[in-house]
TORFI-446670 format. One record per residue (C-alpha): residue number from 1; z, x, y. Coordinates in pm, whole numbers, padded with zeros to 5 digits. Layout:
<nodes>
<k=NUM&w=Z&u=X&v=Y>
...
</nodes>
This chain:
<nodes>
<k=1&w=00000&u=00000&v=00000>
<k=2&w=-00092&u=00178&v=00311>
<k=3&w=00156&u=00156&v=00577>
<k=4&w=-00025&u=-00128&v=00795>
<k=5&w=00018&u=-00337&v=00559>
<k=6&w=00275&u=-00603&v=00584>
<k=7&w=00509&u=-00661&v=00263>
<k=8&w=00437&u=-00999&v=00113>
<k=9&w=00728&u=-01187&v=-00100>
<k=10&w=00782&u=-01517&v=-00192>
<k=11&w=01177&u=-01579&v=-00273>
<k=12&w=01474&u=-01463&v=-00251>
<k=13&w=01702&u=-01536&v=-00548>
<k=14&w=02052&u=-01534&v=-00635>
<k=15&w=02342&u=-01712&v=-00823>
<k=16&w=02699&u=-01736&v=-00691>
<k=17&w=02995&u=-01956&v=-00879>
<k=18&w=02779&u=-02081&v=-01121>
<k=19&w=02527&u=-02232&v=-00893>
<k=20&w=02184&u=-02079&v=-00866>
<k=21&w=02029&u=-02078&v=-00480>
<k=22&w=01659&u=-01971&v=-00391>
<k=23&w=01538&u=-01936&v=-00001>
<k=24&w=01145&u=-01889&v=00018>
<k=25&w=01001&u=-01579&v=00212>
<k=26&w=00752&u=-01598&v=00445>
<k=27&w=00561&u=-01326&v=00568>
<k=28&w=00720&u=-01398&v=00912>
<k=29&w=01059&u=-01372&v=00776>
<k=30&w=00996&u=-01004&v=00656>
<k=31&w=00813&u=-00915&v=00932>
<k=32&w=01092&u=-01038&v=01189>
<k=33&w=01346&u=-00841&v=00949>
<k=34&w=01174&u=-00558&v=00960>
<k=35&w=01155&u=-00583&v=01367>
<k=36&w=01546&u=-00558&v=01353>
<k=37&w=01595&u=-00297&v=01104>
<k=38&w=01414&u=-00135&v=01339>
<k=39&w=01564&u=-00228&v=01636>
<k=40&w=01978&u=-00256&v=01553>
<k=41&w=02033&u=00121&v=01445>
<k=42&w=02163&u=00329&v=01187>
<k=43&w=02228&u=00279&v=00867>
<k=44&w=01873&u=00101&v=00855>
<k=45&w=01939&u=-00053&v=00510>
<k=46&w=02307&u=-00172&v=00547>
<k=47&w=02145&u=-00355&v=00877>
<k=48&w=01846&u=-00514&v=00641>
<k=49&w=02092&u=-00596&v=00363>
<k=50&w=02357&u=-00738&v=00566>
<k=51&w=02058&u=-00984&v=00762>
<k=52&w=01952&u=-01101&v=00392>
<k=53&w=02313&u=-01115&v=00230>
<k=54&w=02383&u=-01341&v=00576>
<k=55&w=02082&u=-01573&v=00490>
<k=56&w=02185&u=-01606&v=00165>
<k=57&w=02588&u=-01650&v=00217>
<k=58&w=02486&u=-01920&v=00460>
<k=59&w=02265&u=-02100&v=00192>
<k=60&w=02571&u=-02135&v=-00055>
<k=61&w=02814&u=-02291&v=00266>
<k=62&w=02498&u=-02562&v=00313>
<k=63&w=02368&u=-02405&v=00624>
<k=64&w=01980&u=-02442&v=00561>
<k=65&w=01800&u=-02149&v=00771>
<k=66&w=01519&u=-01895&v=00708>
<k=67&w=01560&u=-01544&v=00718>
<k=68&w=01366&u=-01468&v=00975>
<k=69&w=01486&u=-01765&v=01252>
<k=70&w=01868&u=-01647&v=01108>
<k=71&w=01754&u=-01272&v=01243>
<k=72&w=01639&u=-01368&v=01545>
<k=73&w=01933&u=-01576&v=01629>
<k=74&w=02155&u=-01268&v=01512>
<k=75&w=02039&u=-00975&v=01624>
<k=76&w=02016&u=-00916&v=02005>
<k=77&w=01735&u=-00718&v=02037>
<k=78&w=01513&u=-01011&v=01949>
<k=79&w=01677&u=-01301&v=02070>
<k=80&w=01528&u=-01476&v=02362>
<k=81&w=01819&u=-01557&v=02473>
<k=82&w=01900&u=-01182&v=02575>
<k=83&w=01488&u=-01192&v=02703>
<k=84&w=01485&u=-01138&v=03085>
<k=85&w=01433&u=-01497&v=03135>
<k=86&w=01710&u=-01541&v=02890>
<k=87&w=02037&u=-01747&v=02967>
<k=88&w=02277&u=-01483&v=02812>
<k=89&w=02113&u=-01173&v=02963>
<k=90&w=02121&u=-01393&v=03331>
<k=91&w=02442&u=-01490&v=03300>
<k=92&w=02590&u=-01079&v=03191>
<k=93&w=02328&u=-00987&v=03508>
<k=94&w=02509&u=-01244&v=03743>
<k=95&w=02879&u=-01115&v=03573>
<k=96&w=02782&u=-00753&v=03699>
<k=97&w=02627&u=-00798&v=04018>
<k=98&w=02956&u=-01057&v=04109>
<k=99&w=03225&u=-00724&v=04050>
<k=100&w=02983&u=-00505&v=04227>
<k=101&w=02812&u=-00258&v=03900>
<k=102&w=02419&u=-00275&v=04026>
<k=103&w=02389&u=00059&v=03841>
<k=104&w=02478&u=-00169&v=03504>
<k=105&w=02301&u=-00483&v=03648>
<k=106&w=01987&u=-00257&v=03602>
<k=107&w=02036&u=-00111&v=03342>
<k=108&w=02051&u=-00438&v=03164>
<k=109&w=01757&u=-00549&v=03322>
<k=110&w=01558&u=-00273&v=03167>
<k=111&w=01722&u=-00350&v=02831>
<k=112&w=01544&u=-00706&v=02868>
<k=113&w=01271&u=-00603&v=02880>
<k=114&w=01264&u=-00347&v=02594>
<k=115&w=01433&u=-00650&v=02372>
<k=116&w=01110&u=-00826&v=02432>
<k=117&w=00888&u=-00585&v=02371>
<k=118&w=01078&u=-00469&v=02047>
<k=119&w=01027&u=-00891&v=01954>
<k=120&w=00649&u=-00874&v=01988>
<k=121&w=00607&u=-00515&v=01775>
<k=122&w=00335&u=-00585&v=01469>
<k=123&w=00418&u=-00413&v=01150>
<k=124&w=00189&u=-00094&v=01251>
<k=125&w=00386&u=-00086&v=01536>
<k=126&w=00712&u=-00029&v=01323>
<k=127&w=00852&u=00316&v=01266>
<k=128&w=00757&u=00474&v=00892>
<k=129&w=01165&u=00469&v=00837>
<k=130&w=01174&u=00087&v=00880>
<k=131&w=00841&u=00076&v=00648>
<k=132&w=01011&u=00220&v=00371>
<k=133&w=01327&u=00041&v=00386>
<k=134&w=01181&u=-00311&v=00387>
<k=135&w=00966&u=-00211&v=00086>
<k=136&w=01259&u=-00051&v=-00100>
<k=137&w=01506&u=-00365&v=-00023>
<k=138&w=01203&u=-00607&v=-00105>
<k=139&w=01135&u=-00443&v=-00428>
<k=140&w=01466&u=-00369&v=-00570>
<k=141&w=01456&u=00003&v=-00514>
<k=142&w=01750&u=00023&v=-00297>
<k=143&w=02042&u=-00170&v=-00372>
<k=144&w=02302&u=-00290&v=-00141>
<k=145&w=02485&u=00011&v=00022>
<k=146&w=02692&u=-00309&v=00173>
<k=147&w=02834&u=-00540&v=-00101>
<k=148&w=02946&u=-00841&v=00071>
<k=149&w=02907&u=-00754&v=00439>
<k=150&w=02759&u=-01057&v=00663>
<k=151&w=02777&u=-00944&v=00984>
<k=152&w=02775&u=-00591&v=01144>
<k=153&w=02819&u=-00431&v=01514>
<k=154&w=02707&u=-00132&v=01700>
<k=155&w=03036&u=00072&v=01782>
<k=156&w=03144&u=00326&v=02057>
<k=157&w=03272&u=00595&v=01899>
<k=158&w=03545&u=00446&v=01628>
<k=159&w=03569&u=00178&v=01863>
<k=160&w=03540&u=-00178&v=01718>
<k=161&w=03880&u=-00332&v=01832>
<k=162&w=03710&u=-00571&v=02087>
<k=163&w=03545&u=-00729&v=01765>
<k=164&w=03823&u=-00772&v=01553>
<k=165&w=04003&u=-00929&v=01838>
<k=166&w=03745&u=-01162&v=01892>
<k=167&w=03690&u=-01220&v=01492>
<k=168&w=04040&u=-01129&v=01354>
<k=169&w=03863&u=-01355&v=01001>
<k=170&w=03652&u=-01060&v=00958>
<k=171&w=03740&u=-00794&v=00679>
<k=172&w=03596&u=-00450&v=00785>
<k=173&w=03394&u=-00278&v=00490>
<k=174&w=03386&u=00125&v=00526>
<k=175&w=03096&u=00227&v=00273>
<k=176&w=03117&u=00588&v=00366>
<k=177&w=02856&u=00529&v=00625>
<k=178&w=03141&u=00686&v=00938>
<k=179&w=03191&u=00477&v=01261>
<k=180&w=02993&u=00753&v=01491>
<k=181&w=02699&u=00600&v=01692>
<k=182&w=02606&u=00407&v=01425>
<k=183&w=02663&u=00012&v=01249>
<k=184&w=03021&u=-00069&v=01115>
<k=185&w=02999&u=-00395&v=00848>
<k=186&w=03222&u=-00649&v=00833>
<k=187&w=03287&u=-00930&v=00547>
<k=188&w=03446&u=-01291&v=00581>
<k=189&w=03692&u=-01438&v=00331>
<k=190&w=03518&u=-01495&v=-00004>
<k=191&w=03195&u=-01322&v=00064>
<k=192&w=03363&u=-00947&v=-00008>
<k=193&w=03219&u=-00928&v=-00364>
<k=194&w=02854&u=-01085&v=-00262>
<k=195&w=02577&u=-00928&v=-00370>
<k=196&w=02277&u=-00975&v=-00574>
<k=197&w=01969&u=-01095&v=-00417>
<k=198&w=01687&u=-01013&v=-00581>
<k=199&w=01314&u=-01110&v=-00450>
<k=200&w=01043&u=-01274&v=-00678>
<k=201&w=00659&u=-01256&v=-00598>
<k=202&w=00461&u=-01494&v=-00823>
<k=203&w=00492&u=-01363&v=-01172>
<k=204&w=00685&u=-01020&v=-01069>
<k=205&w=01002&u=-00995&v=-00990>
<k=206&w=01172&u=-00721&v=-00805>
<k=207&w=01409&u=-00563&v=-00953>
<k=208&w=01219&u=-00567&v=-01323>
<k=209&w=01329&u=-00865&v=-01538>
<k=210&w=01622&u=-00658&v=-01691>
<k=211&w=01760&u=-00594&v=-01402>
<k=212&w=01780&u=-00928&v=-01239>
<k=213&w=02061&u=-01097&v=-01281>
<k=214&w=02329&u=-00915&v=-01096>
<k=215&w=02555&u=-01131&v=-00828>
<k=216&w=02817&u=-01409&v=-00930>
<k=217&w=03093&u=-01443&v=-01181>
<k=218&w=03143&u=-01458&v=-01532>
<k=219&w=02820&u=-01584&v=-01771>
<k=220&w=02738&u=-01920&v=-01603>
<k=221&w=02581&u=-01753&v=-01321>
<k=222&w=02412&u=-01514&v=-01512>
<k=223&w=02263&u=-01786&v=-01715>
<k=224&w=02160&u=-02001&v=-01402>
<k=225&w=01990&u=-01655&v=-01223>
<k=226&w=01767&u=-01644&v=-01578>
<k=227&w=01677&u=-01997&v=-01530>
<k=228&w=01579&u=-01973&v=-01186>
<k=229&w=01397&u=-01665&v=-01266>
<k=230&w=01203&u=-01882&v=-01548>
<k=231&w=01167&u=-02190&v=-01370>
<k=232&w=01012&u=-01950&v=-01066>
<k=233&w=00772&u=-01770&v=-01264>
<k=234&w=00677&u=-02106&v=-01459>
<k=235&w=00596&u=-02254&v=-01122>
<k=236&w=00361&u=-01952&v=-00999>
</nodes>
C-alpha cells in the first residue's frame, strides 16, 4: 500500500460482559483518526488507541457515536468549536484580552487557525509516523500500549493536577510512557481492564482469526466475539 493511500476498514469489534458490540468504520472515521494522531502528540498510538477504546467504551454505556464525529468532538485540534470562528476559542480570546494577556490572546489566535488547517489535512498530507500507526492499530500489529484508558491530556511537565481536580472520577494509567511533553492516559471506573478491539474488513480480520478474541471476561464473551466474527464474515 503506498503511503497515499487511505486505510480502508469496515468494523470494529469487541465483546465486553458477555455482550458482543460492533461499530462500522468508515473511511472518514479513519481518516479523521488519523488527523488527530497526528495532531494531539506523543505517544502517537496510546492517542489512536485511547480515541477507539473511547468509541467503543461509549457503545457498551448506549451512547451511539462514530469514531470519527467522537474524535472530532474530543480532540481540540479538530473541533470547530476551537476554529477561529469557534465559540470556545472566542470566548478563551475574550477571557484573555478582559485581564489584559494580548501576547496570549494572539497566540491563541494563531492556534485557530493551525487547528483548522490540521482539520482539512488529506491522508498525503499526514506525517509517515501517523501512516504507520493507523495501519498498525487497524491491522492488529500494535496492540494497546493503553489497556483501558478513555481519555488522555497533554501535560506541562508532570503537571496534570488541574485535570484531576476537574475529573477527580478519573484513574490515571502510567504505561511507562513518562509525563515529559508528552500524553498522560487516564481510565474511568470499570473501563481499567478494557481492551480488545479488533477490526474486520470483509472476509479478513485483523488480528488473524486466532488471535481475535481478546477483551471481556470469562468464556461467554469469548464465545459471543467468535460469533460476531462469524456472523461478520457470513454477511460480507
Amino acid at each position: 500500500m503506498q503511503s497515499s493511500e487511505l486505510p480502508r476498514h469496515a468494523a470494529l469489534v469487541w465483546t465486553w460482559e458477555g455482550k458482543a458490540y460492533s461499530l462500522p468504520l468508515s473511511t472518514q472515521d479513519v481518516l479523521q483518526l488519523a488527523r488527530a494522531v497526528n495532531a494531539e502528540g506523543y505517544p502517537q498510538n496510546g492517542v489512536a488507541w485511547a480515541l477507539v477504546q473511547r468509541a467503543a467504551w461509549l457503545k457498551t454505556k448506549g451512547i451511539e457515536i462514530s469514531l470519527g464525529r467522537l474524535v472530532q468532538q474530543y480532540a481540540q485540534p479538530l473541533n470547530p468549536r476551537w476554529f477561529p470562528e469557534g465559540d470556545l476559542h472566542q470566548k478563551q480570546v475574550a477571557g484573555l484580552v478582559a485581564t489584559g494577556k494580548l501576547d496570549e490572546a494572539k497566540a491563541e489566535n494563531r492556534a485557530a487557525d493551525t487547528r483548522k488547517t490540521k482539520a482539512g489535512a488529506s491522508w498525503a498530507d499526514l506525517s509517515p509516523s501517523t501512516h504507520e500507526v493507523i495501519r498498525e492499530v487497524l491491522s492488529g500489529k500494535d496492540a494497546s500500549p493503553v489497556v483501558g484508558a478513555v481519555h488522555y491530556w497533554a501535560t506541562r511537565g508532570d503537571d496534570f493536577s488541574t485535570n484531576q481536580v476537574r475529573r477527580p472520577d478519573l484513574i490515571l494509567l502510567d504505561r511507562g510512557f513518562g509525563y515529559q511533553k508528552t500524553n498522560v492516559f487516564f481510565a474511568v471506573p470499570g473501563s481499567q481492564h478494557f481492551g480488545g478491539v479488533a477490526v474486520i474488513n470483509g472476509n479478513e480480520s485483523f488480528p488473524p482469526d486466532g488471535n481475535l478474541v481478546m477483551a471481556g471476561m470469562g468464556s461467554g464473551p469469548i464465545i459471543a466475539g467468535l460469533a460476531v466474527y462469524f456472523a461478520w464474515k457470513w454477511l460480507s
